[in-house]
N, C-alpha and C positions, 0 to 999 in steps of 0.2 A: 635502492628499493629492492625484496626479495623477487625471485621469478623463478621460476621453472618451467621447464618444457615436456609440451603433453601432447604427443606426437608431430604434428606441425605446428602446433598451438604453442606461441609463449605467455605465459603469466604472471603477470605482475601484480601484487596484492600488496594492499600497506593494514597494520592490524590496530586495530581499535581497541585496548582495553575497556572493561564496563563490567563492575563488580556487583552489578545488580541482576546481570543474566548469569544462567546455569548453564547453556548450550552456547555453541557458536554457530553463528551466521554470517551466511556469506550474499554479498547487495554487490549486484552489478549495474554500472550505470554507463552511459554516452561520454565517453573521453575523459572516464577518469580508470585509473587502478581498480581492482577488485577491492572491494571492502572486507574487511574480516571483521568480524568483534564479537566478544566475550569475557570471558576467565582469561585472566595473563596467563600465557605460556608461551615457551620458548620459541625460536626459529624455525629447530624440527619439528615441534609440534605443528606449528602453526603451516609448515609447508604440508606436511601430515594430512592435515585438513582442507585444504586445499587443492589436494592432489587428488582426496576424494572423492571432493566436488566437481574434478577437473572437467567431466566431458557435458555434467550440467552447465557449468560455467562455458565452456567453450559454443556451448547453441546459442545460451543468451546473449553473448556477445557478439554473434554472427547475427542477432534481429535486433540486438537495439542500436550496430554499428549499420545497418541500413543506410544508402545513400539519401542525403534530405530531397532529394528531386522525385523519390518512389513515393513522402510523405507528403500524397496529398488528399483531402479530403474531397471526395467527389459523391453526388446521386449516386446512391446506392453501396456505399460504407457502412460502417457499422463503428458505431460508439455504445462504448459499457455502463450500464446504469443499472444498480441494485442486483447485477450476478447475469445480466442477459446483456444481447447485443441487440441494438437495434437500428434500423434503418431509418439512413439519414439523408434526406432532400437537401438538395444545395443551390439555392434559388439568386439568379443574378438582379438585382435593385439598383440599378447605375443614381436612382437620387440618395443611398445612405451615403452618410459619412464616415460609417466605421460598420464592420459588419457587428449581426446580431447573435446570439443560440434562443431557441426557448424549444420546448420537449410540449410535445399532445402528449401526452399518454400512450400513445403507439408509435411515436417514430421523433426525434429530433430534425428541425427544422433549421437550417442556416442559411441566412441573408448578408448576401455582400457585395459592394462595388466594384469587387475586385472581378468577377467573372464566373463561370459554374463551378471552381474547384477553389479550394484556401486551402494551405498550408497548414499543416500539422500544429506545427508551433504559431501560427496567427490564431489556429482555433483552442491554442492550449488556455489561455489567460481564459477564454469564454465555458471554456468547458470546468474549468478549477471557477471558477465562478458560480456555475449552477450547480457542481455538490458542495461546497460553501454555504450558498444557499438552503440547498434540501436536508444538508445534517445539521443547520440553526433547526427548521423546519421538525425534520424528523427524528434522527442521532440521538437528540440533547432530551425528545420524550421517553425514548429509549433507555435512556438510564435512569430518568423518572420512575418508569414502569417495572425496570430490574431493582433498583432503590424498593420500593415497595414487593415483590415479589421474596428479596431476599434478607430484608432487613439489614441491609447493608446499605452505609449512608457514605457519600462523597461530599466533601465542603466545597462543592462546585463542578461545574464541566465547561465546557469550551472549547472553540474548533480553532486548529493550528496546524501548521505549515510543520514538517520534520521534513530531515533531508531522505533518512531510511528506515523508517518506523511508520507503524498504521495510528500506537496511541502511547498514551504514558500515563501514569500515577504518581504527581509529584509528591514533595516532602511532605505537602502541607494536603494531600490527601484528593486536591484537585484531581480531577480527569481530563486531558487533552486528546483529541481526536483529528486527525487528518482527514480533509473533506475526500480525498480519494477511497475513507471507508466505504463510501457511499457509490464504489462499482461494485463492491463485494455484494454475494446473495445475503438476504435478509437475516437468516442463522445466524450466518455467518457476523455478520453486523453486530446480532445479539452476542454470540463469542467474546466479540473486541468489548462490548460495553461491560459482560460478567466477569472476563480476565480481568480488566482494570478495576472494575468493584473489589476485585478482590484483595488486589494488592492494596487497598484499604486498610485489609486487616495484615496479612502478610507483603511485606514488601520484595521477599527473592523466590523463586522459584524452587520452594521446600515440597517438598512430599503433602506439607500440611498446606499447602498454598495448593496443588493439584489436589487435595481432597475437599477442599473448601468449593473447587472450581465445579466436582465432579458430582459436590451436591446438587449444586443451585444449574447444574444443566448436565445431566448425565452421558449425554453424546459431544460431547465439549472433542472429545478424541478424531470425529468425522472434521467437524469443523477448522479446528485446527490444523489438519490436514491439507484442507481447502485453502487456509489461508496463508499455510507456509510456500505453498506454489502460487502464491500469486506476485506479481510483479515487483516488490518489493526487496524480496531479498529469499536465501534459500537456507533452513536451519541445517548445519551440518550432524 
């Protein structure tokens, strides 16, 4: 596997071909290689780009290799919903069987036998559950609303699991959405659903695909911004 070293930092990245993107990106995740993917090119290129990104890469590496015993959820945390954080009560119920999540509107509530703090990864299944839930809920209206707004039609939408992606536009014109759209702000949300409307009509990231985008939402430029920093991955 390729790597390079970037002051104390070594890295190690394996590259993803994917003839459907114009940029390459780089996804960092917890105990795997750096991800690369785009446009095929060579070794030096691809070190090129990565060398880049080296000292982005190098922070996010340093917070998603965090020790599991710092990840815990405790009173007074903060979980992401719709582009904000908010404050989260973590209440001990020695009679559940399994803890709970459910959201007021002002703060997320969690219930568990376990004691006043749960574990990052115990509260991850409950938390990818409730934007599951809220992009059936809200997501799927949203491209209802841009469908009608833009006259641009999807033969379908539907919320799905990727390993490093927020959405996709398959062959058959479907729209797939990742329930984690559903930390991003609400623009932003709008962004993932008009990008994918789009490749509708254009399927690669053409000139004519960013002018189509730039119709139907003019600050598409802020947005995507926003969403190339977010946890997902980082466009080179």
């Amino acid at each position: 596997m390729p790597r390079l070293q970037y002051g104390q930092t070594t890295i190690e990245w394996r590259f993803k071909a994917d003839a459907t993107l114009k940029r390459h990106y780089v996804t960092v995740e917890r105990g795997h290689p750096v991800l690369l993917r785009g446009p095929a090119v060579g070794l030096a290129e691809q070190e090129a780009l990565v060398r880049r990104r080296a000292r982005w890469i190098r922070e996010k590496q340093a917070l998603v290799e965090l020790p599991q015993a710092e990840e815990l959820i405790v009173t007074g945390s903060r979980l992401r919903y719709c582009g904000r954080s908010y404050f989260t009560e973590v209440k001990h119920v020695p009679t559940l069987a399994n803890a709970t999540l459910r959201f007021t509107a002002s703060r997320f509530v969690v219930e568990t036998p376990a004691g006043r703090s749960i574990a990052l990864d115990a509260l991850a299944p409950l938390l990818a559950g409730f934007y599951r839930d809220r992009a059936h809920e809200k997501l799927l209206a949203r491209v209802r609303h841009w469908e009608r707004q833009s006259g641009l039609q999807a033969r379908g939408a539907r919320i799905r699991h990727f390993q490093s992606r927020w959405a996709s536009c398959n062959a058959q014109n479907v729209l797939e959405f990742h329930p984690r759209v559903m930390e991003l702000p609400a623009s932003v949300q709008d962004y993932v659903v008009v990008h994918e409307l789009c490749h509708t009509v254009e399927k690669s990231h053409t000139r004519a695909f960013w002018a189509l985008v730039a119709r139907q939402m003019p600050d598409w430029r802020r947005q995507h911004e926003v969403l190339e920093r977010a946890a997902f991955g980082d466009m080179v």
